[in-house]
BAPAZA-890984 format. One record per residue (C-alpha): x, y, z; chain. Coordinates in nm, 3 decimals, always signed. Each point is the difference from the previous one (the first is absolute). Layout:
<atoms>
atom east->X | north->Y | up->Z | chaine->A
...
</atoms>
This chain:
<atoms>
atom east->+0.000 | north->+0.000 | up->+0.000 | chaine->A
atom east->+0.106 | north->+0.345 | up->-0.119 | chaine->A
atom east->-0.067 | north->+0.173 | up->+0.405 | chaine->A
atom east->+0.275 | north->-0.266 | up->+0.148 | chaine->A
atom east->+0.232 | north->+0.099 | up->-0.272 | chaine->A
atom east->-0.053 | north->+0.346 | up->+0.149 | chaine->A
atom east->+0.021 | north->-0.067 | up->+0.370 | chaine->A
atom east->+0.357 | north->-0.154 | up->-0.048 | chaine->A
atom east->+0.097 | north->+0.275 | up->-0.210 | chaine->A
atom east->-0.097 | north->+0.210 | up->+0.299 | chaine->A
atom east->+0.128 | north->-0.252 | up->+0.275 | chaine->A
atom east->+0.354 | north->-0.022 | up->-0.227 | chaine->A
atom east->+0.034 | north->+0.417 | up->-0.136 | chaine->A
atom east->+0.309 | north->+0.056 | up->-0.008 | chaine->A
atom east->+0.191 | north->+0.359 | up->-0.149 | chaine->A
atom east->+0.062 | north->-0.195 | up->-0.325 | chaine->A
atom east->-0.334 | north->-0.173 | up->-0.009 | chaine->A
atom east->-0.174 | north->+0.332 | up->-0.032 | chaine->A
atom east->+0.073 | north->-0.001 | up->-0.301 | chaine->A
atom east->-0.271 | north->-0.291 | up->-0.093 | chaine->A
atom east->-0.299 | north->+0.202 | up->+0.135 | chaine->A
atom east->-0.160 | north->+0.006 | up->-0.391 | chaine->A
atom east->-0.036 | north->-0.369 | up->+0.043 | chaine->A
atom east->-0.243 | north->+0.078 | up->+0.291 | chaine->A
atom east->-0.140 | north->+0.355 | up->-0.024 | chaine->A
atom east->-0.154 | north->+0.163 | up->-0.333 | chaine->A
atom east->+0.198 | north->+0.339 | up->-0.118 | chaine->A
atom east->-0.285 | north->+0.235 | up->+0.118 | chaine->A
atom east->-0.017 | north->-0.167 | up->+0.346 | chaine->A
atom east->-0.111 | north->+0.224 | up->+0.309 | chaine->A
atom east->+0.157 | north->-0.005 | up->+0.314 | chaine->A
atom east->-0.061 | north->+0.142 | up->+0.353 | chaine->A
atom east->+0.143 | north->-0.019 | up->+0.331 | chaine->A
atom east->+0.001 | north->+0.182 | up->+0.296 | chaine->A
atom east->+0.270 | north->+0.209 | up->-0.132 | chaine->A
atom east->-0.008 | north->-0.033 | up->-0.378 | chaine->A
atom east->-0.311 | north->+0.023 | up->-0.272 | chaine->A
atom east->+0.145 | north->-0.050 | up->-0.363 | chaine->A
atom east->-0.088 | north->-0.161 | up->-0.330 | chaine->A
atom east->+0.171 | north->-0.214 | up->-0.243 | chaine->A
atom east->+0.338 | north->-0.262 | up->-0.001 | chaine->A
atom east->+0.268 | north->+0.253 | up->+0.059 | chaine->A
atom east->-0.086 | north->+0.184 | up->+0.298 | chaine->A
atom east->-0.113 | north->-0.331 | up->+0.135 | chaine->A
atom east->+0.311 | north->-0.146 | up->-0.038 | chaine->A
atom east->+0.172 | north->+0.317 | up->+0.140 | chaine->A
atom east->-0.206 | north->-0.042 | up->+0.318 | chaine->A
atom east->+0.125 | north->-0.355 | up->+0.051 | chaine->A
atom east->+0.371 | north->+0.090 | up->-0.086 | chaine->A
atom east->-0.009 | north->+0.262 | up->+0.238 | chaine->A
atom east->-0.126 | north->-0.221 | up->+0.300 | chaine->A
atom east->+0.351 | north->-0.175 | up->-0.077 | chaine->A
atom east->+0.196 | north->+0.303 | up->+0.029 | chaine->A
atom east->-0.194 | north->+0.115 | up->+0.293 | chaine->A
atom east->-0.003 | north->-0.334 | up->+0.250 | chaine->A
atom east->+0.217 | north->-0.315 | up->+0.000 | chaine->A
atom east->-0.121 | north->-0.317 | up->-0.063 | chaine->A
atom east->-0.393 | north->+0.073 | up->-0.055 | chaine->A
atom east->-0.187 | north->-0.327 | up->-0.036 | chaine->A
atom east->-0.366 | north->+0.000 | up->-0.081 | chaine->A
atom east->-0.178 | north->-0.342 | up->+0.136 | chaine->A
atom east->-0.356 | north->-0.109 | up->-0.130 | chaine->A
atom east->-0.166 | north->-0.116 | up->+0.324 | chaine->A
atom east->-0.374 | north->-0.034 | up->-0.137 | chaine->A
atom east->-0.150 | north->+0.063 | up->-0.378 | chaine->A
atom east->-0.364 | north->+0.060 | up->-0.116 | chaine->A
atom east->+0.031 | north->-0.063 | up->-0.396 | chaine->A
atom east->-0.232 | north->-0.074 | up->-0.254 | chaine->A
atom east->+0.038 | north->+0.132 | up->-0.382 | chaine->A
atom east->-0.094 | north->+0.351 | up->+0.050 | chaine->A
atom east->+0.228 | north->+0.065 | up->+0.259 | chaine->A
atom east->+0.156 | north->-0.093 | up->+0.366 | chaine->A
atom east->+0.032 | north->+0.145 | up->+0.319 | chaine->A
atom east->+0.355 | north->-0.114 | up->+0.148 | chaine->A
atom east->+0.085 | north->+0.045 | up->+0.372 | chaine->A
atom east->+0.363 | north->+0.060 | up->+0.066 | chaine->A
atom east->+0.299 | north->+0.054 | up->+0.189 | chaine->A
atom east->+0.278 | north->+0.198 | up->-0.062 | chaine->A
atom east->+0.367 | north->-0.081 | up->+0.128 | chaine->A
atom east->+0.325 | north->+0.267 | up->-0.003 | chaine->A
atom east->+0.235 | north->+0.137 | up->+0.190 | chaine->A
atom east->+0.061 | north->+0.387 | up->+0.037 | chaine->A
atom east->+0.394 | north->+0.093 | up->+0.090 | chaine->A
atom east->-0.126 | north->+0.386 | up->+0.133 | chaine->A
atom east->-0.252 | north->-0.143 | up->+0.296 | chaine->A
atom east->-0.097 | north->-0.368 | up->+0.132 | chaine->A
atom east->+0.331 | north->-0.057 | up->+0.037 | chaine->A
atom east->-0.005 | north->-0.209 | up->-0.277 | chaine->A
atom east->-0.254 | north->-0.253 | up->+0.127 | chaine->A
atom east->-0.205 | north->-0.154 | up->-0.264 | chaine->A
atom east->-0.361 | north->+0.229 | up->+0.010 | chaine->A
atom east->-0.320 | north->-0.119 | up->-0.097 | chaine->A
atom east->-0.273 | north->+0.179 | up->-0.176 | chaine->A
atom east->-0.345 | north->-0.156 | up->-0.066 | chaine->A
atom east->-0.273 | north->+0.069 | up->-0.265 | chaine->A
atom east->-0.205 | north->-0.111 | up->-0.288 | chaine->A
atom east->+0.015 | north->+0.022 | up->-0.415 | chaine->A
atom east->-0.326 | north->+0.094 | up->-0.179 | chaine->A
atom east->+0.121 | north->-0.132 | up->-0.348 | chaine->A
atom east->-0.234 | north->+0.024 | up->-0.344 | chaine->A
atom east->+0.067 | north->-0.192 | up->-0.261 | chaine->A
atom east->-0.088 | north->+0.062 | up->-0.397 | chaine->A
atom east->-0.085 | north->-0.238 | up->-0.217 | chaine->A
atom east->+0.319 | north->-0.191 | up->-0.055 | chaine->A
atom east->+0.087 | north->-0.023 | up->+0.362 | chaine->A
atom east->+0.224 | north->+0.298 | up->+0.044 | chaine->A
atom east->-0.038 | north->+0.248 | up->+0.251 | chaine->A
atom east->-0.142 | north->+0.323 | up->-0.021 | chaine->A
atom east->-0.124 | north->+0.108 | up->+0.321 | chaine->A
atom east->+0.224 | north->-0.027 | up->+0.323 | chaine->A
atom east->-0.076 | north->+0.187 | up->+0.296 | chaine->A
atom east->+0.175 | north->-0.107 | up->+0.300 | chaine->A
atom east->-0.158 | north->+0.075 | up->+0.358 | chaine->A
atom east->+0.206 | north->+0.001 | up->+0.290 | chaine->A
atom east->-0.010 | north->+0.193 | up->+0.325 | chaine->A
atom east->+0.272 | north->+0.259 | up->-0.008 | chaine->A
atom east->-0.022 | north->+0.120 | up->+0.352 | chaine->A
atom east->+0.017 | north->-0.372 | up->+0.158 | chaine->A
atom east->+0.212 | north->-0.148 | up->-0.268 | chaine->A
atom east->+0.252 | north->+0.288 | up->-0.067 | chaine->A
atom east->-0.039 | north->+0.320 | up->+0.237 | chaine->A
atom east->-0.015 | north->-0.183 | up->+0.335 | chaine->A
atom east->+0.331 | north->-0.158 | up->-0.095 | chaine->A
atom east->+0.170 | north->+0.346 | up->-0.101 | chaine->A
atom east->+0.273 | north->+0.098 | up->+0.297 | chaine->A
atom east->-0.204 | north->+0.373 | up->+0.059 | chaine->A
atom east->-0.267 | north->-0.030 | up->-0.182 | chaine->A
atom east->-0.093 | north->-0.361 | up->+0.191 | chaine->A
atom east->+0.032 | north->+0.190 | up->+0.291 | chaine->A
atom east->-0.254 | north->+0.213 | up->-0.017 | chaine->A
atom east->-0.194 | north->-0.226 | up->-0.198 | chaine->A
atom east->+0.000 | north->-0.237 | up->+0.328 | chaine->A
atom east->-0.096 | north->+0.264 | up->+0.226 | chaine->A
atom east->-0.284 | north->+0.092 | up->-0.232 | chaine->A
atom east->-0.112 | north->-0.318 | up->-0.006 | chaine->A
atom east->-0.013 | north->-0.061 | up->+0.399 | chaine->A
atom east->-0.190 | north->+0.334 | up->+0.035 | chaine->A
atom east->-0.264 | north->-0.057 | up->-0.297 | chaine->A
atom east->-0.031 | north->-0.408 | up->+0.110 | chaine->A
atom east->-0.331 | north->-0.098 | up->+0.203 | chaine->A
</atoms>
């Protein structure tokens, strides 16, 4: 099946492998995170080359999929190390892939949803902080 083709391209991206997203995604293919919103293969691919310049070792594991021909809903985690904070402990961010897919299996939807304040902020050295104390006064 063409969607398990595409969850070990995503389970095994690599900076060279980047290079095979037209295998997966169409060339008009939107994109959005909670960071980036583009459209089409190369600023796609420049988001994903960029993650390797920016952490070490990112991994992306497939922990539960929702797939049928249309489309797929993939629930993830993603591995990497950062050298400038965690001293370099492996971090873990989790979140979901709202995938469409046109008519030959490609993708040409992908949103990704993920929690940037609990995955990301919380973990920041003064930004966390104050994210942490936020969250104790706002909690029940």
């Amino acid at each position: 099946m063409k969607h398990e083709a595409l969850i070990a391209f995503f389970q095994t991206l690599s900076p060279e492998s980047v290079a095979r997203f037209p295998a997966f995604y169409t060339e008009n293919a939107f994109f959005k995170d909670p960071f980036n919103e583009v459209r089409g293969l190369p600023a796609i691919q420049h988001i994903f080359s960029h993650m390797f310049k920016q952490v070490d070792e990112p991994r992306f594991v497939v922990t539960e999929r929702v797939v049928d021909e249309g489309g797929a809903m993939l629930v993830w985690e993603f591995c990497f190390r950062v050298r400038l904070w965690g001293r370099g402990e492996t971090q873990m961010m989790r979140g979901v892939s709202h995938l469409r897919f046109d008519p030959d299996g490609r993708v040409n939807y992908h949103r990704d949803y993920w929690d940037t304040a609990e995955e990301l902020y919380v973990k920041l050295p003064a930004i966390g902080l104050l994210m942490r104390g936020l969250r104790r006064v706002l909690a029940a």
